[in-house]
VOZATOR-366953 format. One record per residue: residue number from 0; x, y, z of N, C-alpha, C in turn. Coordinates in pm, whole numbers. Each point is the difference from the previous one (the first is absolute). Example, Ala and Ser with C-alpha at 12.3 -4.5 7.8 and 13.67 -1.06 7.14 Angstrom:
residues 2
NUSE num    n_X    n_Y    n_Z   ca_X   ca_Y   ca_Z    c_X    c_Y    c_Z
NUSE   0   1319   -569    780    -89    119      0     90    120      0
NUSE   1    -35    105    -72     82    119      6    -77    109     73
//
This chain:
residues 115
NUSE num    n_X    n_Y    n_Z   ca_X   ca_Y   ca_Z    c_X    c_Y    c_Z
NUSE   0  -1959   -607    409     82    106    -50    139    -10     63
NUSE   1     98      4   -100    142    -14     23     16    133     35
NUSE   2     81     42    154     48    113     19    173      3     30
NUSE   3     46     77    -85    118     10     62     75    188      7
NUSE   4     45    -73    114     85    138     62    146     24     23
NUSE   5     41     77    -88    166     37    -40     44     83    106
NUSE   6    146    -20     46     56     90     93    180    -17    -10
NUSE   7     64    118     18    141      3     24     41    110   -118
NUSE   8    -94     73    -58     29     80    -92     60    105     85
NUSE   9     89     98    -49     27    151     61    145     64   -119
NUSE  10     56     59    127     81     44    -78    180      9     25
NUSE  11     62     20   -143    120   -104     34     92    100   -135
NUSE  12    140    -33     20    121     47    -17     10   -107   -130
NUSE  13     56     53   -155     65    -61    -50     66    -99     49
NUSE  14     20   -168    -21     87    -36     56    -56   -120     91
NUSE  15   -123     89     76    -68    -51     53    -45   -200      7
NUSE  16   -100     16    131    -88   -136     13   -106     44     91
NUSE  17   -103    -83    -86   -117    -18     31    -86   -124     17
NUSE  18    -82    -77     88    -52    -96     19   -164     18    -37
NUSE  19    -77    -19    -93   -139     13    -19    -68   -148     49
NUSE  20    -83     18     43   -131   -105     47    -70     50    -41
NUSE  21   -103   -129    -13   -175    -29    -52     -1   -115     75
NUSE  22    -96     40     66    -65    -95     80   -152    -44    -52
NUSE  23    -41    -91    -30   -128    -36    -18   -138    -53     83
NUSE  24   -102    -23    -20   -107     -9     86   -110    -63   -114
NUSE  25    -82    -72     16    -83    -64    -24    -58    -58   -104
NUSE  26    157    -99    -43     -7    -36   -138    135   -200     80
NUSE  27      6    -66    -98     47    -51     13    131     29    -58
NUSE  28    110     29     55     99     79    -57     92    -91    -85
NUSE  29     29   -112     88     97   -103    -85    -55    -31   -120
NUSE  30    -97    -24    -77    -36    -25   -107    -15    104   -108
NUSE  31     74    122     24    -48     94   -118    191     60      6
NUSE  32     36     41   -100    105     44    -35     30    181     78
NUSE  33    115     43     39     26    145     21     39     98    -50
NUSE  34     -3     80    -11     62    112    -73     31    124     58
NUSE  35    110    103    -42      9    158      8     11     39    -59
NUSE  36    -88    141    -74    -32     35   -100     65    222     79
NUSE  37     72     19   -123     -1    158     14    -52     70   -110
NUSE  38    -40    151     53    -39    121    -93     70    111     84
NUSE  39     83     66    -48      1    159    -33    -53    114    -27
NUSE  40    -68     76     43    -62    101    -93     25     21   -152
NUSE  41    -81     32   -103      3     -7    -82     65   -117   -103
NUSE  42     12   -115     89     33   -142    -84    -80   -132     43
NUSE  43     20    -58   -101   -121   -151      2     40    -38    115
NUSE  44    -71   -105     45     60   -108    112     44   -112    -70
NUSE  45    127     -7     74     70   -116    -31     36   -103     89
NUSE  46     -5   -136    -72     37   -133    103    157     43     79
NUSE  47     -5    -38    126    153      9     60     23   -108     20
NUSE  48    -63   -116     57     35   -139     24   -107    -61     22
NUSE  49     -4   -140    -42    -97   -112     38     28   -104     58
NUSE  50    -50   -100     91     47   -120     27   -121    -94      8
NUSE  51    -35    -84    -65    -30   -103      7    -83    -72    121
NUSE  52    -69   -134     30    -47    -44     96    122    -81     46
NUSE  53     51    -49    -78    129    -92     16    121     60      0
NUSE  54    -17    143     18    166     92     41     47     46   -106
NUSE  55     -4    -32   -114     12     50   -129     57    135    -40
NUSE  56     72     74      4    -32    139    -23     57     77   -142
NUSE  57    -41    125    -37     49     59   -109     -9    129     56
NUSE  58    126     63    -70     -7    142     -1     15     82   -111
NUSE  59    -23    176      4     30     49    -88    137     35    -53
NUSE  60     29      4   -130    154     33    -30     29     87    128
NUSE  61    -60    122     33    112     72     74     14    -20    127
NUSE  62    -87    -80     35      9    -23    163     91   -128      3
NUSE  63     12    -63   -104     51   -166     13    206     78    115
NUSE  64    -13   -101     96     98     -1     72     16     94    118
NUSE  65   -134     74    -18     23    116    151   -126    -25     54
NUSE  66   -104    -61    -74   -136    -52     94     14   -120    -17
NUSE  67   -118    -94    113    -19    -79     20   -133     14    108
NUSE  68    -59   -113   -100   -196    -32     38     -9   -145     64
NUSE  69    -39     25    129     -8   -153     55   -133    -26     86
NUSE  70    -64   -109     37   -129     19     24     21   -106    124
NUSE  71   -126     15    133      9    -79     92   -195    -57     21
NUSE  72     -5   -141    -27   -117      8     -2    -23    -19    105
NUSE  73     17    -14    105    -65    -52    129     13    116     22
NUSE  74     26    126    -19    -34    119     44    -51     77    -85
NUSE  75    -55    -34    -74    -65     49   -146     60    147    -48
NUSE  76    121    -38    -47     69    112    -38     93    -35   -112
NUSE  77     15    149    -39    100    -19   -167    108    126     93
NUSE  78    112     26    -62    105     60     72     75     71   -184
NUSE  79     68    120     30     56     27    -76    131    103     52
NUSE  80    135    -97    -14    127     58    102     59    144   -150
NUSE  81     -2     89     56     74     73   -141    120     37     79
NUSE  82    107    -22    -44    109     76     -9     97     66    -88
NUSE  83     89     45     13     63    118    -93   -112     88    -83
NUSE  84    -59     45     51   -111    106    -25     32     77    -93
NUSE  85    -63     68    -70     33    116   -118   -123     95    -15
NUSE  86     22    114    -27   -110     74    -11   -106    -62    -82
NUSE  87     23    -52   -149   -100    -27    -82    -81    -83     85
NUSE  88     77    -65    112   -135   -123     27    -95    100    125
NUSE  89     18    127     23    -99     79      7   -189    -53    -19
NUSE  90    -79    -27     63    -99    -56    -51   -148    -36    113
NUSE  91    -75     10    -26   -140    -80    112     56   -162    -75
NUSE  92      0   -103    133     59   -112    -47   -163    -34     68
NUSE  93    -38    -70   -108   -104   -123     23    -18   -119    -11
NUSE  94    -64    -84     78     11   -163     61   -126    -35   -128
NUSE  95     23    -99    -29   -102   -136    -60      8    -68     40
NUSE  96   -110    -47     -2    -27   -177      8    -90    -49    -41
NUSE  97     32   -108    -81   -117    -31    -99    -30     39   -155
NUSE  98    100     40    -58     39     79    -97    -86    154    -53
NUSE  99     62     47    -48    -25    183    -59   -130    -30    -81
NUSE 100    -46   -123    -23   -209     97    -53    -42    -37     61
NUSE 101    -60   -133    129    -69    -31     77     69     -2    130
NUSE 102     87    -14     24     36    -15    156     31    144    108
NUSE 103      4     16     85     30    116     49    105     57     47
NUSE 104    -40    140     27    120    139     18     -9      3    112
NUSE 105    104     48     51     11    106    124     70    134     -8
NUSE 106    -64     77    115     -3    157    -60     91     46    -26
NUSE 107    107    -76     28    149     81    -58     82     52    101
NUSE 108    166    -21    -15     81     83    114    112     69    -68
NUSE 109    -30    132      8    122     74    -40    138    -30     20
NUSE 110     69     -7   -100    170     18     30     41    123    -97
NUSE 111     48     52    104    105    131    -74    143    -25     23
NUSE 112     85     17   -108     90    -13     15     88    135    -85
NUSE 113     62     64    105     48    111    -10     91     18    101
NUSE 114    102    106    -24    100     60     45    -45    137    112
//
């Protein structure tokens, strides 16, 4: 069982920066792709960024140029730097690995972003 555990969520000023980690545990990490995935109350979850085994990455239209998803395998971790913050990105930000129907979650780290 792949476990992973998200941290660096809290809370932050328009404008803002934030550093999220996922750290992983008992999976071979370099061989499966990463991800951060958000939800809002009362909205779907949506992809925020992915990267690849080979560094690869994609983002969503609105994050493209203020996030960035980078992964360290010898420390079995995916990273997600946000800056210039905005309320909408308000959200429980969640880690993948392994993709969204078989691979796994971690429980999620709040970011609020408010005034």
């Amino acid at each position: 069982q792949v476990q992973l555990v998200e941290s660096g969520g809290g809370l932050v000023q328009p404008g803002g920066s934030l550093r999220l980690s996922c750290a992983a545990s008992g999976s071979i990490f370099s061989i499966y792709a990463g991800g951060w995935y958000r939800q809002a109350p009362g909205k779907q979850r949506e992809l925020v960024a992915t990267i690849t085994t080979a560094g690869s990455t994609n983002y969503a239209d609105s994050v493209k140029g203020r996030f960035t998803i980078s992964r360290d395998n010898a420390k079995k971790s995916v990273y997600l730097q946000m800056n210039s913050l905005k309320p909408e990105d308000t959200a429980l930000y969640l880690c993948n690995v392994g993709g969204v129907t078989f691979g796994s979650w971690g429980q999620g780290t709040q970011v609020t972003v408010s005034s």
